[in-house]
N, C-alpha and C positions, 0 to 999 in steps of 0.2 A: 483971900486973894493975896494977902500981902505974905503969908506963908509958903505959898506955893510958888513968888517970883525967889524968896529968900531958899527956898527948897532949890529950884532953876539953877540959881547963883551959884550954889554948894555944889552942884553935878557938874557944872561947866569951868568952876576953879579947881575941882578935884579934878578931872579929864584931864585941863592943860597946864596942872601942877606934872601927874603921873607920866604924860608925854613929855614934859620939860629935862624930867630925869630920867628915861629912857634914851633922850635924844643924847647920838654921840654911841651906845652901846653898839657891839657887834652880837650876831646871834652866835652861840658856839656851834650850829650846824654849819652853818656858810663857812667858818675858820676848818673845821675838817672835813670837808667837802673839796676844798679850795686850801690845802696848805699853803702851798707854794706863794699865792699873792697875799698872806698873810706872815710869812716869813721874816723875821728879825724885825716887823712893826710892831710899834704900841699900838693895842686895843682896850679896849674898856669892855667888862660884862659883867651880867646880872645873870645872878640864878641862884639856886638853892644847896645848900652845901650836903654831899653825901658823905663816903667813906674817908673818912683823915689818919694818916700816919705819919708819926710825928720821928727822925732818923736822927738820936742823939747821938750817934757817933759822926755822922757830916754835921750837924749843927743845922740841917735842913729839916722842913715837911709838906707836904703832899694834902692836896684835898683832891675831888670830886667837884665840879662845878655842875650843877647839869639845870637849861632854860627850857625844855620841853622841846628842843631843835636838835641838840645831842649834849653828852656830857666831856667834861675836858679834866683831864688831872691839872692844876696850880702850885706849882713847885714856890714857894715861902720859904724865907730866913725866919720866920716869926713863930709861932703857936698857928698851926691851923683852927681857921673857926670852929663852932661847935656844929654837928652834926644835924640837919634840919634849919638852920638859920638862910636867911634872903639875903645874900650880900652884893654889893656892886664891888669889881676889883681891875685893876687896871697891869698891865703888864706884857712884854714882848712874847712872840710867838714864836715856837720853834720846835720843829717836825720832828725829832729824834730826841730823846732824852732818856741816861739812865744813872740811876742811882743806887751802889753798892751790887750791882747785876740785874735790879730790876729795872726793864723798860717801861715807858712809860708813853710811848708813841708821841704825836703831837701834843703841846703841854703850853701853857702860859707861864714865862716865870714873874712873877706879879712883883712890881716897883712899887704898888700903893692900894692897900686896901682900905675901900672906905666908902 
């Protein structure tokens, strides 16, 4: 018995551990569905990192964010993450972006990943 309340415990502190760190995130479908009222805000998101290009002549790079709602490119001064990694990343939104002649449609440019 005393297993199964300590089992209970572990299910209900992981739940509103994973909601705790959710709370606050935006989905990236709702930011490209809805640019406009996402525009020049900071948002926070989670998701999985796809395709990354890293543009050493801007000194910039480019991921892939994608939460299972849609995927968004993340414009970085940094190293983009590696490829398959779960990141949360925070940064302003904005509808037009291009780099070197590539567009990039609506994009986050990220202030803080982490």
């Amino acid at each position: 018995m005393k297993a199964l309340k300590t089992t209970a415990f572990s299910v209900v502190a992981t739940t509103l551990l994973l909601a705790a760190s959710c709370a606050g995130t935006t989905k990236i479908g709702d930011v490209l569905s809805n640019s406009a009222k996402y525009e020049g805000k900071e948002i926070t998101i989670t998701g999985t990192v796809g395709e990354t290009v890293w543009l050493a002549a801007v000194d910039r790079g480019t991921y892939q964010l994608g939460d299972g709602t849609g995927t968004i490119w993340v414009i970085t001064a940094q190293p983009p993450p590696q490829q398959g990694l779960s990141i949360t990343t925070s940064g302003k939104v904005q509808a037009a972006y291009s780099i070197l002649g590539r567009s990039y449609g609506t994009v986050l440019i990220e202030t803080k990943r982490g």
